[in-house]
Each structure stands twice: as C-alpha cells, then as structure tokens.
C-alpha positions in Angstrom: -7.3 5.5 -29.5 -7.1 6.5 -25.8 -3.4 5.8 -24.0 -2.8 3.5 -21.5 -2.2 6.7 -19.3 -5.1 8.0 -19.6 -7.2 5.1 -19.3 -5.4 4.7 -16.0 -6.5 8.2 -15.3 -9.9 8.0 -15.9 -10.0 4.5 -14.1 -8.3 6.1 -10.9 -10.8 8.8 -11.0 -14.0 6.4 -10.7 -12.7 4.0 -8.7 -11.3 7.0 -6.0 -15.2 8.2 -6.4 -16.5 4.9 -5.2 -14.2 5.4 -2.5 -14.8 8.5 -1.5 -18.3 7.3 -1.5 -18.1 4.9 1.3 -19.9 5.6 4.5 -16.9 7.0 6.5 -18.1 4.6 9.6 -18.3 1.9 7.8 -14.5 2.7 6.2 -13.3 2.4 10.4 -15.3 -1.2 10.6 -13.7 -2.1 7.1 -10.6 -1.3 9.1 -10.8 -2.8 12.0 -12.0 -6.4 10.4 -8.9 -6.0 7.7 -6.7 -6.1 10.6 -7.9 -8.9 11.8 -7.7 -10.4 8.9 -3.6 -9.7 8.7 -3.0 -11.0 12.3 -4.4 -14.5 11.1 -3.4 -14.4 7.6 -0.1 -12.4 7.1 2.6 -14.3 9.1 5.6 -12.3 10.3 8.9 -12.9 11.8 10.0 -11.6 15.3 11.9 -8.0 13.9 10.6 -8.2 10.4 10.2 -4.9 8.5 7.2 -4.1 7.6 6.0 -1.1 5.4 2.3 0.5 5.7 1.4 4.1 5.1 -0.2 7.0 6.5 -3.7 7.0 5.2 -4.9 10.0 3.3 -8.6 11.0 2.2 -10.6 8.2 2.0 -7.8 5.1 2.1 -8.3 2.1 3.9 -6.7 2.9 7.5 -3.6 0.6 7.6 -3.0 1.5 11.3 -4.8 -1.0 13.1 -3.2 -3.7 10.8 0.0 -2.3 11.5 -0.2 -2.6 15.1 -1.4 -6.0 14.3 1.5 -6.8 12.9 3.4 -4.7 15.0 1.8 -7.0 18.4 3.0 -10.2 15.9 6.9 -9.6 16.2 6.7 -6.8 12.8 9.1 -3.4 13.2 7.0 -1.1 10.8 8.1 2.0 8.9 6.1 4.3 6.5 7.1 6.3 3.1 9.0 9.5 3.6 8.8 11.6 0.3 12.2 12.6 -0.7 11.6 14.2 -3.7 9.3 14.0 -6.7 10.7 10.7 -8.1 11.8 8.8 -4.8 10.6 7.3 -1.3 12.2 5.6 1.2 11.2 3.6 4.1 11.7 5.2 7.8 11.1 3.4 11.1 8.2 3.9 12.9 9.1 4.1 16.5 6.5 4.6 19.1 7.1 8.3 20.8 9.6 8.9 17.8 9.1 12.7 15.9 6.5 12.9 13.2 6.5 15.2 10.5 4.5 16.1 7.7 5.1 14.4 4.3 2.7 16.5 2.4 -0.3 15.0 0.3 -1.8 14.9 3.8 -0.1 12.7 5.2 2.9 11.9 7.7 5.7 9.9 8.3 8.8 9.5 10.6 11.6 12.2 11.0 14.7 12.3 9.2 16.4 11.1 12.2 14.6 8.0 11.5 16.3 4.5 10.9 16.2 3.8 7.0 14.8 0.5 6.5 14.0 -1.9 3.6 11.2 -3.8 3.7 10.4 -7.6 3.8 6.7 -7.2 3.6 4.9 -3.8 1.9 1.0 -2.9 2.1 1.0 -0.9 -0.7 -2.1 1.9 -1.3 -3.3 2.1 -4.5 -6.3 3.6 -6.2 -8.0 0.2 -8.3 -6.6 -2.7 -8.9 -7.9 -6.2 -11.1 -8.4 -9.4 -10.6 -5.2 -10.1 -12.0 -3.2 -8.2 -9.0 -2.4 -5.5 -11.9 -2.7 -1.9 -9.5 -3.5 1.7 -10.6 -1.3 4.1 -8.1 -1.8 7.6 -7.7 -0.4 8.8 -10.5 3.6 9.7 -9.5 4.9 6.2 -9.4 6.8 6.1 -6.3 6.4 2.6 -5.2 6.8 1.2 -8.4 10.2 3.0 -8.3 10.7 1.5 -5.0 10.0 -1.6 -5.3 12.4 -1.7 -8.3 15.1 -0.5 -6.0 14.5 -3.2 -3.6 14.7 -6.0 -6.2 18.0 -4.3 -7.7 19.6 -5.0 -4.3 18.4 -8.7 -4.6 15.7 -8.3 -2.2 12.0 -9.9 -3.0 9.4 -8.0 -0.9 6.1 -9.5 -0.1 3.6 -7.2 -1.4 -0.2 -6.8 -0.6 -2.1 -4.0 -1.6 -4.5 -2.6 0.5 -7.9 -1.1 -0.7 -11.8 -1.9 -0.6 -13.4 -3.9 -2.6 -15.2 -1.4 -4.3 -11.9 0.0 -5.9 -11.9 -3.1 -8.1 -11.9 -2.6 -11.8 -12.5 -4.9 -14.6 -9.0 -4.5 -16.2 -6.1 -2.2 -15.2 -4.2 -1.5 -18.8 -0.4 -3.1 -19.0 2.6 -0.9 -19.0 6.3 -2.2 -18.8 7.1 -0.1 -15.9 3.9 -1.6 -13.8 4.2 -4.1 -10.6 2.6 -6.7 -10.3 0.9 -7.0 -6.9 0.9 -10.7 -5.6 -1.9 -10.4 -2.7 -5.0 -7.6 -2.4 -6.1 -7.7 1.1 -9.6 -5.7 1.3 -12.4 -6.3 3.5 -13.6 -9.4 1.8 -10.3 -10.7 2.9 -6.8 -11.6 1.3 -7.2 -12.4 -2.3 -3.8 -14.3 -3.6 -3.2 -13.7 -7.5 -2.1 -16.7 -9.7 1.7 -15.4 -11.0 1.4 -14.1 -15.2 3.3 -16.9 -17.2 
C-alpha cells in the first residue's frame, strides 16, 4: 500500500514534468492573460494585503498579476523563509532591498514591514478539481495559513498554477488546506466548500 506521502511525491514529480515542459514563451503569455484575468476577477480593497511569490523554475510568473493588483488599490508582500518550518509575509515596496531567499528565489529585506495577508496566491505543484493542492514538499504555507486562522483571520486563497498541473485526485491528509479558488490560464476556477 503506497502512503499518502508518497503518492503526493510521485504526483508532484509528474505534474512539475508537465510543467517544466511548457514552451517557456508561452509560460510569459500564460502570464500575462492570468493577470488580466485577476484585475477583472479578484476584487481588492484600497491598502489590502496581498501575498504572491517570487517565481522559481518553471512557476507561473505572479508578477504581472501582482502589479495588477498592486494598480487596483493591493499593498503586496512575498514569503521570506525564516527557517525550515516557518514563513512570514514581508512588504514589497517598490525601490525597497531585495535579498535572496534561497530555492532561487527572493524576497524583501529583513527591514521589511511584517504583514498578514487578506488575500494569498499560493504556488503549488498539482492541485484537483476539488481545490485539494500538492505543495512542494516542506509545508510552509499550510503552516501559514494555520497561523493566520489562529489569530482569527480568514485569508482569501487562490492558487496559482497551469492547467496542465491538474491531477485527477490529490490524496487527503489532516494537515492539508483546502484551496477555495485555482486561478490558471483557463481562468479562475471557484471550488464548491467539502461538507
């Protein structure tokens, strides 16, 4: 009998493949309609925060949609990597210090405002049709997210990925979140809540 773990592994593995796969010009056009996409469909408030994420290897590029939001009223901040079991949120300030977070990716400064967010694109490997996700593996922003709902917050979360990263079923673990809204280039998908 294989784990849930390791069926997540070997899950992650192909759908990161399909990925990787993708013409790398048509990732930037992916990109660039998926934003659009957020500016008409993902409402912000003037000085809402807004979480996205430096992408890494073959991830959607959230930049353009955070700017989006960024041009709709959004303050935006990205994961800083704090140690192995915990991230926070910094603000991303435009001419602010950037340093690098490791995994090939970067993020704000330590002198860096410390936000929480109202509204997180979350990156993720695969994901179902039942808004069940498959991280990367070390469980951050499930962690996070946990924190933010222990201080009686409720963020709005939309995963970002391409359609291709779909899978037919992501197994069930207690520790898993449950993301509400995918947003890929087909559009934003909503997710009926599990009774």
């Amino acid at each position: 009998m294989t784990s849930p773990k390791d069926l997540k592994k070997n899950l992650r593995r192909e759908a990161l493949g399909r990925r990787d796969a993708l013409d790398p010009f048509w990732r930037v056009e992916a990109a660039l309609e998926m934003a659009e996409t957020a500016r008409d469909r993902v409402a912000v408030e003037p000085g809402q925060i807004v979480s996205g994420f430096w992408p890494m290897r073959s991830e959607v590029d959230v930049r353009p949609l955070m700017f989006a939001l960024r041009e709709n009223g959004a303050r935006l901040c990205l994961p800083a990597i704090l140690d192995k079991t915990t991230i926070v949120f910094r603000e991303l300030v435009r001419g602010a210090p950037m340093v690098d977070m490791g995994f090939g990716t970067i993020g704000p400064h330590e002198e860096a405002a410390v936000l929480d967010p109202a509204v997180m694109l979350v990156p993720l490997a695969a994901f179902d049709a039942r808004g069940h996700r498959i991280g990367y593996g070390a469980g951050h922003y499930d962690r996070a997210i946990a924190r933010l709902i222990e201080k009686g917050q409720a963020p709005r979360l939309i995963g970002i990925a391409f359609d291709c990263q779909e899978v037919a079923l992501v197994p069930d673990e207690p520790h898993d979140v449950i993301i509400p809204e995918i947003l890929t280039e087909s559009g934003l998908r909503r997710f009926a809540p599990q009774l």
